[in-house]
N, C-alpha and C positions, 0 to 999 in steps of 0.2 A: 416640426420634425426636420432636423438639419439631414443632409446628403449623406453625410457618411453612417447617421444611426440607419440610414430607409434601408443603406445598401448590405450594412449588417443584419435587421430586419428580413428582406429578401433573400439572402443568401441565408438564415437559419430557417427559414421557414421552406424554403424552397427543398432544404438538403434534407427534410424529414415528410416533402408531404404525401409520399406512396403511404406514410403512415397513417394518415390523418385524413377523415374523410373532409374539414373544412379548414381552411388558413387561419380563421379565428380558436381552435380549438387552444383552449389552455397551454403553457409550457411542459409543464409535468404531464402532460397527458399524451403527448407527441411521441415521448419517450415507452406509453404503455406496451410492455410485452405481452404476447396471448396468453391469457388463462393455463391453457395449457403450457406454452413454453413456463410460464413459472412454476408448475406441480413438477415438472420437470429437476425443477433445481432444490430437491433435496438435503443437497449437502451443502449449498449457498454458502460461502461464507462472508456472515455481517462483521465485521472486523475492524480494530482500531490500534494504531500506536499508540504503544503509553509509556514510553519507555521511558520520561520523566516521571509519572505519576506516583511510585513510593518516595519518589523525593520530595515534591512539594506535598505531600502527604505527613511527613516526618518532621517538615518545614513547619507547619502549624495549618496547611490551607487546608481548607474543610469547605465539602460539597451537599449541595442538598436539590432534593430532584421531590416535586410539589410540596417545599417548605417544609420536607423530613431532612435532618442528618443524616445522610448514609456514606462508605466506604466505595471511595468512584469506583470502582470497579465493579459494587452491586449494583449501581446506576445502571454500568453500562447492562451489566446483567440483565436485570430489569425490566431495559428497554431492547431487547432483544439479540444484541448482540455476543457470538458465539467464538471470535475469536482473538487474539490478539497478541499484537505485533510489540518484540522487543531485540532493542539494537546490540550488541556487543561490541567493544573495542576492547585491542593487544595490549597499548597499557595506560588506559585512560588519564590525563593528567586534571583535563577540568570536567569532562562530561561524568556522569554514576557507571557507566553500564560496563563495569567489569562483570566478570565471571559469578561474584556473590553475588554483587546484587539481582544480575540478570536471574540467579538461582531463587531467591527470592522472589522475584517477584512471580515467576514461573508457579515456582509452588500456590502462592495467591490465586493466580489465575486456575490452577487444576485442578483445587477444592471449589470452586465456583461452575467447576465443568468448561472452562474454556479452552477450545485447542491453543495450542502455544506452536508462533511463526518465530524462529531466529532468523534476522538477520548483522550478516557479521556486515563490520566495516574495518575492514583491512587496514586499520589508521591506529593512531591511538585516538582519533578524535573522529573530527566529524570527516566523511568521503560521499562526495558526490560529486557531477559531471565539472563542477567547474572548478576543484581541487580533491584528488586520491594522493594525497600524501603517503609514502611509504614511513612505516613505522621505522622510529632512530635504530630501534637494536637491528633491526636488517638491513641498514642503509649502506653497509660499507660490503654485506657478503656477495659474493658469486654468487652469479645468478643459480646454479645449482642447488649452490645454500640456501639462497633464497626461497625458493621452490621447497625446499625440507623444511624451512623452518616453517614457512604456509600451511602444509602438511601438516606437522607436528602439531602448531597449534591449533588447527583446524579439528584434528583427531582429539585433543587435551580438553579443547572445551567441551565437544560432543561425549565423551567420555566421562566431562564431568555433572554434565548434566543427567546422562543415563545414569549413575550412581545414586544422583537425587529424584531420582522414579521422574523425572522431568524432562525427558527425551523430545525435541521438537518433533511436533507435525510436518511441520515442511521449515525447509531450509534457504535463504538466497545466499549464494557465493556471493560476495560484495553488493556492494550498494548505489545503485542507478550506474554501472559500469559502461557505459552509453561508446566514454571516452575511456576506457581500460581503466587501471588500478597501477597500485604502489609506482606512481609515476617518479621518476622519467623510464624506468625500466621496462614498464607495460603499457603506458599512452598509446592511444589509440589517434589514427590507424596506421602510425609506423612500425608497431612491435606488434603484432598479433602471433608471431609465434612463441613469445614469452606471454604472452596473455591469457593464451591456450594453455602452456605450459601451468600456470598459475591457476586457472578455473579447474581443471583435473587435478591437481593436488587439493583443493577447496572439495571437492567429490568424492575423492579417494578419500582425504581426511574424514570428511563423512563418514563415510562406510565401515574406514578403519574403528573410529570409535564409538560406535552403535555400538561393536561385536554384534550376538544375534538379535537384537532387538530389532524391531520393524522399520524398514529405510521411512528414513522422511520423505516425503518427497521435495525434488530439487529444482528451486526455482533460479531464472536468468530474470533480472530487475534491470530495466534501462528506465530512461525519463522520455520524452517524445513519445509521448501516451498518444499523439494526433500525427504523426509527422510518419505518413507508409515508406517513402523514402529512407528515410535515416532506419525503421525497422527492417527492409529488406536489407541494406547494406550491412548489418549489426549480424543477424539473423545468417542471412545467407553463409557469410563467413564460419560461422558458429558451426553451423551445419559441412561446413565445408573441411572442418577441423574435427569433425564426428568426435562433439560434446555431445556424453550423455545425460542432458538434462529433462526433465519432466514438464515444467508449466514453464509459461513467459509470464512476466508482471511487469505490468508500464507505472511510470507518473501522470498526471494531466492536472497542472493545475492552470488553470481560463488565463491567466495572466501572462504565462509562459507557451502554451503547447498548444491552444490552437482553437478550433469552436467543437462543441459538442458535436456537432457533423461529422466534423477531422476524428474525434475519439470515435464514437460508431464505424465508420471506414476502417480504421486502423484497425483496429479490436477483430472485426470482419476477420481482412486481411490476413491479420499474424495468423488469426484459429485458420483459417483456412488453409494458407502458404505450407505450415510447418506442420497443421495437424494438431495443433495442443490448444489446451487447455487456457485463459489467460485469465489475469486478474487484474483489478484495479488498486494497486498497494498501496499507492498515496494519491488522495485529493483533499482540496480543503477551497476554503469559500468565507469571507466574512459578514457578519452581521450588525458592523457597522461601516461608517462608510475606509475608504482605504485610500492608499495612494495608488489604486494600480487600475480605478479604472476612472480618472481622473479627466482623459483624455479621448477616451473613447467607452462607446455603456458597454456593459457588461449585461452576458444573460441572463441577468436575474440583476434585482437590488439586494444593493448591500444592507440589508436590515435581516430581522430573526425569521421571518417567512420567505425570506430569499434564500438563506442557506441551507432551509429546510428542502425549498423547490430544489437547489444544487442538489443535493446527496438524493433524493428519490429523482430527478433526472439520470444521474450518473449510474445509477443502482439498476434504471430499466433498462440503461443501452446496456452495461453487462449482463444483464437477464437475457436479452433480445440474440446475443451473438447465436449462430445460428450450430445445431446440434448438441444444444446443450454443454459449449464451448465458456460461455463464461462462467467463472470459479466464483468471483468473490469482490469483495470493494472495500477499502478499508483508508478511513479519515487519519491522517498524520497529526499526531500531538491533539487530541481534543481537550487535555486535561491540565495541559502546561502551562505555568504560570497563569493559572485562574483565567484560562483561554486563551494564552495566546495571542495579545495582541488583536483579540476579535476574532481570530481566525477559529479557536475552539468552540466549545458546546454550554458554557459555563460564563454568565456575567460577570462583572467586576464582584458581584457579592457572594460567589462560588453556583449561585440557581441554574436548575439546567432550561437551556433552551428549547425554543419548538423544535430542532433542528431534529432531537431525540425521536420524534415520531415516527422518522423518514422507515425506518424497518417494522413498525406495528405491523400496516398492513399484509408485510409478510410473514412475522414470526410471533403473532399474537392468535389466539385460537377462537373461532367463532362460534359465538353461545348464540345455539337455536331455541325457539321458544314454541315447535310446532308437535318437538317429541321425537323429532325422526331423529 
């Protein structure tokens, strides 16, 4: 055992053992929340992006979960999960997820009983911390226009979606906005009061095109799922600009944000700091080996029982937050391109993986045999 796995080793074990009555105990098990805190979490949401899934669907791929054909999304069904996460862009040039199809697949999911998460990306493409592209049709307006036109579209989608009886559950204004949105205008943290500007039109838009139907609730999504630092700085300000938002959602994925320790802390943290609710909107984990942990081990091996232990680790620290503070956990892309690169739920032959188990233990029903 080389020096630097011992000191990895000691510092995850160390940063979980009020947990654990012995050092040896299992990984997944470090992670266990009490009994009771999980009857607690009722409304749990097990969730997944899938927001390519009618595409490689339409594509010809085809899935099968114990060597049955079935329709991913009855998989995911199946295997307990209850909600799920789908992306929108302004005016998609290579990615699917305009307005149809988003409508689409929504429908899909509401005949199966799934709550349905929008998330917008303020792009025409892909937006996250390390490019928020401003969409072309807004690039040249004042910043006022800008802010209307946010508005506007913000209200057109939600609008169009309540029309198709498919009204989101909850809502994120942009996507992992860590570093602001339709940059250079709202990069963060030189413009926070056009950023401000921009998340309240994202909210207003909202509400404007609900009309009366039931507010979604409105999530703030950063990435630094591990990182209390960069949450208080994010946060505080947020607060500081009295955004009315409802829940926080982090990233974490082991390669970028930090150790399972770092996530538990941070999670703490935010539910504590600001009083809400959090979720875990994106994690993911592979099941074969990767370039990312090349150089240093990673909590788990990268094979099909390592990414199984990932998502029921990651699943009890957000059970565990304390008041009944953690919302939910939801796997980024498990369906995409017949997994993703190793990173989804699905072999090169479409089979679902063990990784499907990780929610049985809590949304499968237990057949007694004594009568009671």
């Amino acid at each position: 055992m080389n020096s630097s796995y011992r000191y990895y080793l000691l510092l995850f074990l160390v940063g979980f053992l009020p947990f654990a009555s012995k050092a040896q105990v299992p990984p997944a098990e470090l992670f266990q929340a009490s009994k009771h805190q999980r009857n607690q979490n009722t409304d749990f949401a097990f969730g997944a992006d899938l927001s390519f899934l009618r595409q490689v669907e339409e594509k010809g791929l085809v899935f099968k979960d114990n060597g049955q054909l079935k329709p991913g999304l009855q998989i995911f069904k199946d295997n307990g999960y209850n909600w799920i996460r789908l992306r929108t862009c302004v005016e998609p040039a290579t990615l699917p997820n305009g307005i149809d199809y988003t409508i689409a697949m929504a429908k899909d999911a509401k005949r199966l009983g799934f709550k349905f998460f929008l998330d917008f990306h303020y792009s025409n493409g892909w937006a996250d911390p390390t490019n928020e592209p401003t969409p072309k049709a807004w690039q040249s307006l004042s910043h006022p226009d800008r802010v209307k036109a946010l508005y506007e579209y913000t209200k057109k989608t939600i609008a169009a979606l309540a029309e198709a009886q498919v009204l989101p559950d909850m809502v994120q204004i942009g996507n992992e906005v860590s570093n602001g949105m339709l940059w250079p205008h709202a990069k963060l943290p030189d413009n926070w009061d056009n950023f401000a500007d921009y998340i309240y039109a994202g909210i207003n838009g909202v509400d404007a095109g609900r009309g009366n139907e039931k507010r979604p609730i409105i999530m703030l999504h950063v990435d630094h799922g591990g990182d209390i630092p960069k949450t208080q700085a994010f946060f505080d300000k947020i607060q500081a600009y009295n955004i009315p938002y409802d829940v926080i959602g982090f990233s974490f994925y082991p390669w970028s944000h930090g150790t399972l320790v770092n996530l538990r802390e941070n999670l703490v943290f935010a539910a504590d700091r600001y009083k809400k609710d959090v979720y875990l909107v994106e994690t993911g984990y592979y099941w074969k080996q990767s370039k990312y942990f090349s150089t240093f081990p990673g909590p788990f091996q990268e094979t099909p029982e390592g990414q199984l232990k990932w998502l029921e680790a990651v699943t009890d620290i957000v059970m565990s937050v304390p008041n009944n503070r953690g919302k939910g956990v939801m796997w980024w892309e498990p369906a995409a391109n017949g997994g993703l690169r190793a990173r989804g739920f699905f072999d090169e032959a479409g089979n679902a993986q063990p990784v499907f188990k990780a929610f049985h233990q809590y949304t499968r029903p237990v057949h007694r045999t004594d009568g009671q």
